[in-house]
Backbone atoms as SQL, in Angstrom:
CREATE TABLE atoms (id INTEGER PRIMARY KEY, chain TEXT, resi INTEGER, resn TEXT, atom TEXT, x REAL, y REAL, z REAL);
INSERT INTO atoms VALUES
  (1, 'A', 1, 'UNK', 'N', -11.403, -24.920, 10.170),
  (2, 'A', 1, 'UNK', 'CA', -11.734, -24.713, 8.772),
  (3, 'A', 1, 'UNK', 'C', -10.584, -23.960, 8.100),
  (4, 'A', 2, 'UNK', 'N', -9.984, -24.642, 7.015),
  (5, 'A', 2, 'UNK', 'CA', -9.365, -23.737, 6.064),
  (6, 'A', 2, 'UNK', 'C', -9.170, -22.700, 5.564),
  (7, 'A', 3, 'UNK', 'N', -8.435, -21.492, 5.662),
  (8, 'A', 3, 'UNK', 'CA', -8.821, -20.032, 4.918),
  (9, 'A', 3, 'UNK', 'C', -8.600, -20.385, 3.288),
  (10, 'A', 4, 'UNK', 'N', -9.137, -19.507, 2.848),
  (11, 'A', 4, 'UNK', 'CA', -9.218, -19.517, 1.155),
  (12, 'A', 4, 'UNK', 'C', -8.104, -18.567, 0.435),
  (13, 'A', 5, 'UNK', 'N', -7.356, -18.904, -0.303),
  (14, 'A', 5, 'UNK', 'CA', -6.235, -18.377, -0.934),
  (15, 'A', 5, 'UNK', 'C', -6.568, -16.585, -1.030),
  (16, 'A', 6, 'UNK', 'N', -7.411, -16.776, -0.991),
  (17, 'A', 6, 'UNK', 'CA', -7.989, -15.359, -1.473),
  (18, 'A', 6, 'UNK', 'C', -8.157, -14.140, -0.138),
  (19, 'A', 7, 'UNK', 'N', -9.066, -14.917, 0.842),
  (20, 'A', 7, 'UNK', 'CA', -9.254, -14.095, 2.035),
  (21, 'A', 7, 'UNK', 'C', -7.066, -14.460, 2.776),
  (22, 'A', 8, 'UNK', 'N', -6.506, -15.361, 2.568),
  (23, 'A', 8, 'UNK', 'CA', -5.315, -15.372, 3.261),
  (24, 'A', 8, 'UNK', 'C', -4.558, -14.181, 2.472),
  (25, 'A', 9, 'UNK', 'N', -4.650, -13.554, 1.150),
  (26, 'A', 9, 'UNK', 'CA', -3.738, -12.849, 0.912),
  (27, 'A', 9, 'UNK', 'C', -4.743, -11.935, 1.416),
  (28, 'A', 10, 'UNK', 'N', -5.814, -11.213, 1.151),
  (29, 'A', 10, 'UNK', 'CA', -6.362, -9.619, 1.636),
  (30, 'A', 10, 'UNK', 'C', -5.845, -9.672, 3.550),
  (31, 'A', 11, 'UNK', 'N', -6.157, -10.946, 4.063),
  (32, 'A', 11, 'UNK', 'CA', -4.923, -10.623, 5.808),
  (33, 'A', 11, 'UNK', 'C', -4.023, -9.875, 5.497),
  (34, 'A', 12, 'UNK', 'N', -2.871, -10.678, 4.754),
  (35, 'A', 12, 'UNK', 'CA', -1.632, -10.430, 4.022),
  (36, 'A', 12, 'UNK', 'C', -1.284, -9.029, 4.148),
  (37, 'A', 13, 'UNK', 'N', -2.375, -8.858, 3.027),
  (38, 'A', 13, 'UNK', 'CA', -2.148, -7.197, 2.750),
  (39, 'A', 13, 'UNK', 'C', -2.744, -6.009, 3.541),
  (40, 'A', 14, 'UNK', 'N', -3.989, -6.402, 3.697),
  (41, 'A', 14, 'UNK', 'CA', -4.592, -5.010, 5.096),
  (42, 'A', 14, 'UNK', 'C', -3.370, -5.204, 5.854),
  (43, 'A', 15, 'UNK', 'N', -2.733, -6.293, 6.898),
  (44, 'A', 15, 'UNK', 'CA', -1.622, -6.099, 7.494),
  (45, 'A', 15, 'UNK', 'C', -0.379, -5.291, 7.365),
  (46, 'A', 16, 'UNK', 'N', 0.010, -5.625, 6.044),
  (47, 'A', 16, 'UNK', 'CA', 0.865, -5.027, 5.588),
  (48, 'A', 16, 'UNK', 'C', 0.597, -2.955, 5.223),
  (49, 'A', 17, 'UNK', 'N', -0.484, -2.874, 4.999),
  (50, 'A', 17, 'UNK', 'CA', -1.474, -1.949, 4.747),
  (51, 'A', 17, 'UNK', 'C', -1.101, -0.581, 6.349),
  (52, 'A', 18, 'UNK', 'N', -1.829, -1.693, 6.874),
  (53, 'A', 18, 'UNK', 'CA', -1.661, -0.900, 8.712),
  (54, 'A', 18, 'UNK', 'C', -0.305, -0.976, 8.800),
  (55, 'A', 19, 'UNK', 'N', 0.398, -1.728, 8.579),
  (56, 'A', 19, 'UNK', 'CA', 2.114, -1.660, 9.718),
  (57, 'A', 19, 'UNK', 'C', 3.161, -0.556, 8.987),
  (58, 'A', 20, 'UNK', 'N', 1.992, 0.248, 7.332),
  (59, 'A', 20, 'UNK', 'CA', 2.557, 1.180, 6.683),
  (60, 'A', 20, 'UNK', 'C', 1.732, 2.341, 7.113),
  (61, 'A', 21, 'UNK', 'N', 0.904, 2.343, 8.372),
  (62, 'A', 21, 'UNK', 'CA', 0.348, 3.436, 8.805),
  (63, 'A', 21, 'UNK', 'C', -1.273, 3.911, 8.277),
  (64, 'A', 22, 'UNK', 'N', -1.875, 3.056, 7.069),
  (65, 'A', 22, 'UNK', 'CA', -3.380, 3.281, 6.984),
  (66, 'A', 22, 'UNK', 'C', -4.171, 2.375, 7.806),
  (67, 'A', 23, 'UNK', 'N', -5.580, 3.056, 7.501),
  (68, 'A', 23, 'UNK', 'CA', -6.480, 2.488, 8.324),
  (69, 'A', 23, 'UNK', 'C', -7.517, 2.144, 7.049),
  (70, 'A', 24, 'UNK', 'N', -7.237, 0.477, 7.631),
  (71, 'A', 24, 'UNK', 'CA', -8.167, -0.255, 6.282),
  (72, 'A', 24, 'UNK', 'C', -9.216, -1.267, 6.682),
  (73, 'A', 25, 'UNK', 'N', -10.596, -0.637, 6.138),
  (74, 'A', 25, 'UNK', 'CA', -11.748, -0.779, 7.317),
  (75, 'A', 25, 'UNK', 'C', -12.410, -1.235, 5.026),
  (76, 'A', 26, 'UNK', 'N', -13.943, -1.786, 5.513),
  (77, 'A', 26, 'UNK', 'CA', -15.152, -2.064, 4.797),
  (78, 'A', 26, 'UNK', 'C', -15.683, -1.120, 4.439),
  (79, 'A', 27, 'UNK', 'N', -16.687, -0.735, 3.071),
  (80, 'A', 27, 'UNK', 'CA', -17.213, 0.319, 3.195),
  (81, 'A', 27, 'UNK', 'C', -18.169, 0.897, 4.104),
  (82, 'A', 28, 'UNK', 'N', -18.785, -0.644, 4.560),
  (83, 'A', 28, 'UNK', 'CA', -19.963, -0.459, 5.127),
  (84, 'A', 28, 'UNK', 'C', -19.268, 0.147, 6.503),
  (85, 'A', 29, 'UNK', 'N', -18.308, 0.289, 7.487),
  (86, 'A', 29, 'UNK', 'CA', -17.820, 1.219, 8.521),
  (87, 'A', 29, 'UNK', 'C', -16.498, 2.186, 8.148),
  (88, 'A', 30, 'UNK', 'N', -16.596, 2.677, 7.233),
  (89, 'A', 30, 'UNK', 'CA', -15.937, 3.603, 5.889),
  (90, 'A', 30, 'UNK', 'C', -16.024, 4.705, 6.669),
  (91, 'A', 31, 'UNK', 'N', -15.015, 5.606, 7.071),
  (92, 'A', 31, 'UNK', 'CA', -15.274, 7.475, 7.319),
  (93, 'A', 31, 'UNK', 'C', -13.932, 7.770, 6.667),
  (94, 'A', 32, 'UNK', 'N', -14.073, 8.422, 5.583),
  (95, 'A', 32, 'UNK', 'CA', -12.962, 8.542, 4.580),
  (96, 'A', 32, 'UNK', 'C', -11.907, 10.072, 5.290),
  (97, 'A', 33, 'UNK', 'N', -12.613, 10.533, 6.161),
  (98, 'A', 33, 'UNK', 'CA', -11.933, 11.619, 7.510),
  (99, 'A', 33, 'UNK', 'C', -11.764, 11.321, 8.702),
  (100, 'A', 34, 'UNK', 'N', -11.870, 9.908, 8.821),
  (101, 'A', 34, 'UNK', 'CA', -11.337, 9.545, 10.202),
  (102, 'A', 34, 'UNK', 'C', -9.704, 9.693, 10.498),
  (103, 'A', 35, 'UNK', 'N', -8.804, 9.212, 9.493),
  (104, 'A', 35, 'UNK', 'CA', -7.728, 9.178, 9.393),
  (105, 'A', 35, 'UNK', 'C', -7.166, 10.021, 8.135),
  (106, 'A', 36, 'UNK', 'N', -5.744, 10.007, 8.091),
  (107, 'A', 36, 'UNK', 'CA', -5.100, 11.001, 7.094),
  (108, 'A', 36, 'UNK', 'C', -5.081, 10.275, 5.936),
  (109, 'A', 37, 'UNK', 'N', -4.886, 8.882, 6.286),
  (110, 'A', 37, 'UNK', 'CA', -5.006, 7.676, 5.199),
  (111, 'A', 37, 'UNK', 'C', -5.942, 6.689, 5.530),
  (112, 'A', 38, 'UNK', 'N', -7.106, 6.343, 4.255),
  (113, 'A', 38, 'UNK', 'CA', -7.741, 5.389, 4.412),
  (114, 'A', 38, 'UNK', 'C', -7.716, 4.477, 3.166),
  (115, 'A', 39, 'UNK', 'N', -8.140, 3.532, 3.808),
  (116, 'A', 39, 'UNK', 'CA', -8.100, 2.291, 2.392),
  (117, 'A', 39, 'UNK', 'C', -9.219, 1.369, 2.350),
  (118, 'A', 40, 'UNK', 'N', -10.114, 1.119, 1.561),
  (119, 'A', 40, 'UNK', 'CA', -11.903, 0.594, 1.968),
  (120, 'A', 40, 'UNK', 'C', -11.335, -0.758, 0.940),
  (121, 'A', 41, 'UNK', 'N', -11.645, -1.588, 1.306),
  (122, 'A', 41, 'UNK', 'CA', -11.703, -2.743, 0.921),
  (123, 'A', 41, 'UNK', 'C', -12.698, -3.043, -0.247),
  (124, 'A', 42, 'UNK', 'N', -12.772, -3.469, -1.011),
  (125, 'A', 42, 'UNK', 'CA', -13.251, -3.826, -2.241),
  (126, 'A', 42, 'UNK', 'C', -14.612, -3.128, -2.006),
  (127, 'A', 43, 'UNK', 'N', -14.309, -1.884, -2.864),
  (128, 'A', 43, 'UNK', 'CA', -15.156, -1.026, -3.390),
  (129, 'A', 43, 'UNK', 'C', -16.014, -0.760, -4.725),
  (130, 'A', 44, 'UNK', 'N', -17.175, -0.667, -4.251),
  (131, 'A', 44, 'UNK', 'CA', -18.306, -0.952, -5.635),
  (132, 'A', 44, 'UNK', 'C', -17.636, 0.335, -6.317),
  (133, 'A', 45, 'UNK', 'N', -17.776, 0.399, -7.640),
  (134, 'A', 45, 'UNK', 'CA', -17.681, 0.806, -9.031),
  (135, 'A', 45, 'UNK', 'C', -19.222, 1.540, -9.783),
  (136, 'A', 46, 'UNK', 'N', -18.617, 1.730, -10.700),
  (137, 'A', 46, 'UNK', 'CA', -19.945, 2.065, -11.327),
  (138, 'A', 46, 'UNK', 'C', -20.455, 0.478, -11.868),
  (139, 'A', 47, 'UNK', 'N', -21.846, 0.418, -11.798),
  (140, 'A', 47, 'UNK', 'CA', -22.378, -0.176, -12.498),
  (141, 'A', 47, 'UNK', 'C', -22.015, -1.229, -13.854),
  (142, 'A', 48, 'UNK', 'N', -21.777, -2.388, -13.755),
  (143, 'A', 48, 'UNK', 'CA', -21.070, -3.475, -15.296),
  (144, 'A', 48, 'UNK', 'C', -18.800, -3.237, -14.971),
  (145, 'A', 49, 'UNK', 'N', -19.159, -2.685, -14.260),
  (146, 'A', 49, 'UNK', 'CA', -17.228, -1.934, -13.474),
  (147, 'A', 49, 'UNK', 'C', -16.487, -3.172, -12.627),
  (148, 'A', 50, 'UNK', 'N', -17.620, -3.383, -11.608),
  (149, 'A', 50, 'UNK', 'CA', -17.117, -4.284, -10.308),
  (150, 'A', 50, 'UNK', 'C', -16.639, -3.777, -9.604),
  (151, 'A', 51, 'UNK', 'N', -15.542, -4.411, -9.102),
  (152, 'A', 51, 'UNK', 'CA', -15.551, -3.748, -7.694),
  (153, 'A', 51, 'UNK', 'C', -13.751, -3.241, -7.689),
  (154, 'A', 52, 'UNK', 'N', -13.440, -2.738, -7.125),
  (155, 'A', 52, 'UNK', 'CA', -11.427, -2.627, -6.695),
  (156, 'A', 52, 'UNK', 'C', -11.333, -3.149, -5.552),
  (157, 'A', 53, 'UNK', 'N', -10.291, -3.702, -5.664),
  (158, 'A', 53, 'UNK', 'CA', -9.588, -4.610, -4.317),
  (159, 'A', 53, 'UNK', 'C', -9.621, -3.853, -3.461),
  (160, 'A', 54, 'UNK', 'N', -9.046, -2.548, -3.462),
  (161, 'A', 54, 'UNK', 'CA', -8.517, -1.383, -2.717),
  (162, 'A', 54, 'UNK', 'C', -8.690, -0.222, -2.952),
  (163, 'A', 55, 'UNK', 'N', -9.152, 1.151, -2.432),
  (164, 'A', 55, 'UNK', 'CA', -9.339, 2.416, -3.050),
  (165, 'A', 55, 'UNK', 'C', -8.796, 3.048, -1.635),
  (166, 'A', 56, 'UNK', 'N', -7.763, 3.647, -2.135),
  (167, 'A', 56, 'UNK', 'CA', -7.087, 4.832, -1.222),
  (168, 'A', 56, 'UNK', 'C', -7.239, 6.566, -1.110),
  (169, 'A', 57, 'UNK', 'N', -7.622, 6.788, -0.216),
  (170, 'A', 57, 'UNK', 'CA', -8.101, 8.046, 0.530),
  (171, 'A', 57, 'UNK', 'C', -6.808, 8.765, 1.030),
  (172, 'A', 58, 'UNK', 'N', -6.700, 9.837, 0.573),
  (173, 'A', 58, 'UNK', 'CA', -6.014, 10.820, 1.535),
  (174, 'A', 58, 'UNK', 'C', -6.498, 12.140, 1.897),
  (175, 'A', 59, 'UNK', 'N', -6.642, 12.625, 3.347),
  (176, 'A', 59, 'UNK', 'CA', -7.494, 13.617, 3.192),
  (177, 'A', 59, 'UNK', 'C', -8.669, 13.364, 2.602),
  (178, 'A', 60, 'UNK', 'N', -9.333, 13.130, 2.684),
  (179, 'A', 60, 'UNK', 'CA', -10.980, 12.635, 2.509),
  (180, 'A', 60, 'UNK', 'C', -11.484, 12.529, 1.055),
  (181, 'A', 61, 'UNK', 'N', -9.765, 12.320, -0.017),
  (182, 'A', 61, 'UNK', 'CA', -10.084, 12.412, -1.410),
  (183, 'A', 61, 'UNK', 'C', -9.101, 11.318, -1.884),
  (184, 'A', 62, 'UNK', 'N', -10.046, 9.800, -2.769),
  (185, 'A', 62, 'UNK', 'CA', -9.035, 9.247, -3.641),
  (186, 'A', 62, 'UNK', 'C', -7.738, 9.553, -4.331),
  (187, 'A', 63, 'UNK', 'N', -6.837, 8.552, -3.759),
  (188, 'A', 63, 'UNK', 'CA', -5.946, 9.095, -4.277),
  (189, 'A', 63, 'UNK', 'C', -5.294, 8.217, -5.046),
  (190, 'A', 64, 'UNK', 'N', -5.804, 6.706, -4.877),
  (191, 'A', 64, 'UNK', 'CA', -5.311, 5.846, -6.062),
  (192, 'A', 64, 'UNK', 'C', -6.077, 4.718, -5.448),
  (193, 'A', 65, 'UNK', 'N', -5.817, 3.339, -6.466),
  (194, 'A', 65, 'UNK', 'CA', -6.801, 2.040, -6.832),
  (195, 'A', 65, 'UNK', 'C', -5.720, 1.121, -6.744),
  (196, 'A', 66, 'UNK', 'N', -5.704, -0.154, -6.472),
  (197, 'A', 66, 'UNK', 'CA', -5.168, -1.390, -6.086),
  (198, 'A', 66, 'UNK', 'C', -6.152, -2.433, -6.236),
  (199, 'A', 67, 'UNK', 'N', -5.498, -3.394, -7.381),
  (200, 'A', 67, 'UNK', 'CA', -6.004, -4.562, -7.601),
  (201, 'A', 67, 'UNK', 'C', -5.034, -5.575, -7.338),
  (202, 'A', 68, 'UNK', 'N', -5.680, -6.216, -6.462),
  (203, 'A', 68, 'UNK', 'CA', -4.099, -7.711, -5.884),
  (204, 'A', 68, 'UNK', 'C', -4.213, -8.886, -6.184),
  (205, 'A', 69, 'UNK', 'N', -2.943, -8.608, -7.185),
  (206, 'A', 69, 'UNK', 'CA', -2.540, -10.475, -7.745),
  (207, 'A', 69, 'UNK', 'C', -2.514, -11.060, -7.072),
  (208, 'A', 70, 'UNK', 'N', -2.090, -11.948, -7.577),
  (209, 'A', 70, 'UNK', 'CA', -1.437, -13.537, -6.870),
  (210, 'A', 70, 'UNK', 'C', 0.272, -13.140, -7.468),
  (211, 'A', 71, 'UNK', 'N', 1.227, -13.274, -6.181),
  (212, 'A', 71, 'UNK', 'CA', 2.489, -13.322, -6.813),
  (213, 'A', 71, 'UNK', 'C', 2.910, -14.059, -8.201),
  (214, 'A', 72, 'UNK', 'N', 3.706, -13.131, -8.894),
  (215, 'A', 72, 'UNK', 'CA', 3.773, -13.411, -9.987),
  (216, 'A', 72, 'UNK', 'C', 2.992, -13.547, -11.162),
  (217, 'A', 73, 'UNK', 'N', 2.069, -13.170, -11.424),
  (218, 'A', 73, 'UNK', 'CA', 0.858, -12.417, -11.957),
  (219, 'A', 73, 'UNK', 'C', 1.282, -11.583, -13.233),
  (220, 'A', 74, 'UNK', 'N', 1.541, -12.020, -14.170),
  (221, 'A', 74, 'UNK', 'CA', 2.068, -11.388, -15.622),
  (222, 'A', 74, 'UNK', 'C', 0.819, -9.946, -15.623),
  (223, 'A', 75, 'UNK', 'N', 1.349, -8.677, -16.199),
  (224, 'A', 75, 'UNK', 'CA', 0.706, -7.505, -16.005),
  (225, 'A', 75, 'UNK', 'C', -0.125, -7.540, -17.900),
  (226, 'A', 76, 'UNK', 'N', -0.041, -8.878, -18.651),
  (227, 'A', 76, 'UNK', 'CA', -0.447, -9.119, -19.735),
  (228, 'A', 76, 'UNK', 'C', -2.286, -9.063, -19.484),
  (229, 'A', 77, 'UNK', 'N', -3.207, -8.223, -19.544),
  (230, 'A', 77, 'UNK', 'CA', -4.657, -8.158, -19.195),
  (231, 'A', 77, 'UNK', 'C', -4.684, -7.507, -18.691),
  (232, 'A', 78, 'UNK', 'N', -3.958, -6.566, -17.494),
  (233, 'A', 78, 'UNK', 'CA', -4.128, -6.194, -16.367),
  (234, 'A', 78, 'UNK', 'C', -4.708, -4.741, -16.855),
  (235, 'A', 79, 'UNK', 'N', -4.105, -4.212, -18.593),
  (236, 'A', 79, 'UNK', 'CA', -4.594, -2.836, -18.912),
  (237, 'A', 79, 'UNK', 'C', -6.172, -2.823, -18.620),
  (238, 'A', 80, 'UNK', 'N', -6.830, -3.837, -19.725),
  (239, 'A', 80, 'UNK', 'CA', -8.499, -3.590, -19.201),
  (240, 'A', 80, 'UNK', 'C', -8.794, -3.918, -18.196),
  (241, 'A', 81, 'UNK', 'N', -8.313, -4.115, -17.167),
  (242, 'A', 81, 'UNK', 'CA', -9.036, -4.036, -15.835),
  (243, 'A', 81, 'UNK', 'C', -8.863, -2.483, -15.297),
  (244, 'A', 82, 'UNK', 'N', -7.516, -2.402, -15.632),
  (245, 'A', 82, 'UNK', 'CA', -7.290, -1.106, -14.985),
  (246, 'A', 82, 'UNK', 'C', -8.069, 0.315, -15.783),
  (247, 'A', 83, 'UNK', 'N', -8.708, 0.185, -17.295),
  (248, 'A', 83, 'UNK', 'CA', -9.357, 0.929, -17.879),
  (249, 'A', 83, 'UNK', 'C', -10.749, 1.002, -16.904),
  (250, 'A', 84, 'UNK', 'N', -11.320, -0.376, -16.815),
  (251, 'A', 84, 'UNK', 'CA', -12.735, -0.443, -15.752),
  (252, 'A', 84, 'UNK', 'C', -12.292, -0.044, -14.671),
  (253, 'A', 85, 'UNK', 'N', -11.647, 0.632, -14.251),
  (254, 'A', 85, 'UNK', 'CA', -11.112, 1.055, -12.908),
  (255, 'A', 85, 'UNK', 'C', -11.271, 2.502, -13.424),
  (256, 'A', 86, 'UNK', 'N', -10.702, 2.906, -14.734),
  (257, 'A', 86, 'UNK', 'CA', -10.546, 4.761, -15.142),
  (258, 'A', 86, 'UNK', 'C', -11.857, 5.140, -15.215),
  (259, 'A', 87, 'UNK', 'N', -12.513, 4.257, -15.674),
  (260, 'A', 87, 'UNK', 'CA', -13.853, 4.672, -16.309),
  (261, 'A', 87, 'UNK', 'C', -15.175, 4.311, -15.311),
  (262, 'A', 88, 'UNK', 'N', -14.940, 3.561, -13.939),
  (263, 'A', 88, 'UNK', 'CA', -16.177, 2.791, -13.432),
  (264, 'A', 88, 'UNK', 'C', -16.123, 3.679, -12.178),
  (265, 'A', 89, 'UNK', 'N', -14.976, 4.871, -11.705),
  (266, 'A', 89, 'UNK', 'CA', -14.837, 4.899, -10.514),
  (267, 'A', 89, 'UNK', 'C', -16.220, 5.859, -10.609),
  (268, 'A', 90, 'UNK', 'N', -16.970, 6.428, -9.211),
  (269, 'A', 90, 'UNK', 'CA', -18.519, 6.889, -9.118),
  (270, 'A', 90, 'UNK', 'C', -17.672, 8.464, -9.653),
  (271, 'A', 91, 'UNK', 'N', -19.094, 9.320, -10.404),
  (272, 'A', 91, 'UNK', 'CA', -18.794, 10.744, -10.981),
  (273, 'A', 91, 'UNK', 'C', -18.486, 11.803, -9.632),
  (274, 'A', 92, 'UNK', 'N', -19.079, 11.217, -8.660),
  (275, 'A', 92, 'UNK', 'CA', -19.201, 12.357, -7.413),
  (276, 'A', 92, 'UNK', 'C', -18.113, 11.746, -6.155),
  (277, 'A', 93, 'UNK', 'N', -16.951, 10.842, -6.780),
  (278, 'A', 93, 'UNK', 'CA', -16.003, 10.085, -5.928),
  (279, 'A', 93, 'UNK', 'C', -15.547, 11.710, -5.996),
  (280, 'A', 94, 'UNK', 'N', -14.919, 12.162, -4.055),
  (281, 'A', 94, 'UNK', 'CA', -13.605, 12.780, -4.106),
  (282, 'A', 94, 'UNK', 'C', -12.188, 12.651, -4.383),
  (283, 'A', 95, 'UNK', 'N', -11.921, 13.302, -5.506),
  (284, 'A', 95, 'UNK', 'CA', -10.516, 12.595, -5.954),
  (285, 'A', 95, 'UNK', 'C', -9.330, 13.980, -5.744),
  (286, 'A', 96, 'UNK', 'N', -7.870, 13.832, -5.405),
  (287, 'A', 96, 'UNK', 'CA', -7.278, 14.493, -5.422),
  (288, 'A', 96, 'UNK', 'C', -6.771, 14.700, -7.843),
  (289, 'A', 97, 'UNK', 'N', -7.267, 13.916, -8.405),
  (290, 'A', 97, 'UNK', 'CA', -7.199, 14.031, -9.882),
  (291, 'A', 97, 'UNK', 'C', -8.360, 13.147, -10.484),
  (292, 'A', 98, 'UNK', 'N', -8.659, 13.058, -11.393),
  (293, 'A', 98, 'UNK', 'CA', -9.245, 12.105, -11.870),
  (294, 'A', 98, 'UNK', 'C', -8.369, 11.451, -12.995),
  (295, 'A', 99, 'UNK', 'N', -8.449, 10.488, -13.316),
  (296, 'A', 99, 'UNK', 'CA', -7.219, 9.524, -14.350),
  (297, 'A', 99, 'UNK', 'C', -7.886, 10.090, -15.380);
């Protein structure tokens, strides 16, 4: 069976992800203190938000958000997504800042 453009790039990138030293696991087996760096795979939002491709942990506190194009991907739209990203992340997320 075929992989889907979509699940072949998240390989792509968790790979690329680990061979830069995080540990990039689901939420559902998520321990944001297992490692010094973690990275949870498409993470729920607040509510009408959706989800982020990527949410990065350091020390057991967000430390930034990743949404993954498709190469070459004009950054023309990309502001309101990234606003539902400022505004959707949960009130009681540990963050090293909040945006």
């Amino acid at each position: 069976m075929a992989i889907n453009p979509e699940d072949e790039a998240r390989e792509i990138i968790d790979s690329l992800l680990e061979k830069a030293g995080w540990h990039v696991c689901d939420l559902s087996d998520a321990n944001i203190h297992a490692h010094r760096g973690v990275v949870i795979r498409n993470f729920p939002l607040k509510s009408g938000h959706g989800f982020a491709d990527y949410i990065f942990y350091v020390d057991g506190k967000a430390a930034g958000v990743i949404e993954a194009k498709k190469a070459g991907t004009t950054l023309t739209g990309v502001e309101i997504q990234s606003d539902k990203y400022k505004h959707g992340l949960p009130d009681d997320l540990p963050a090293w800042r909040r945006p």
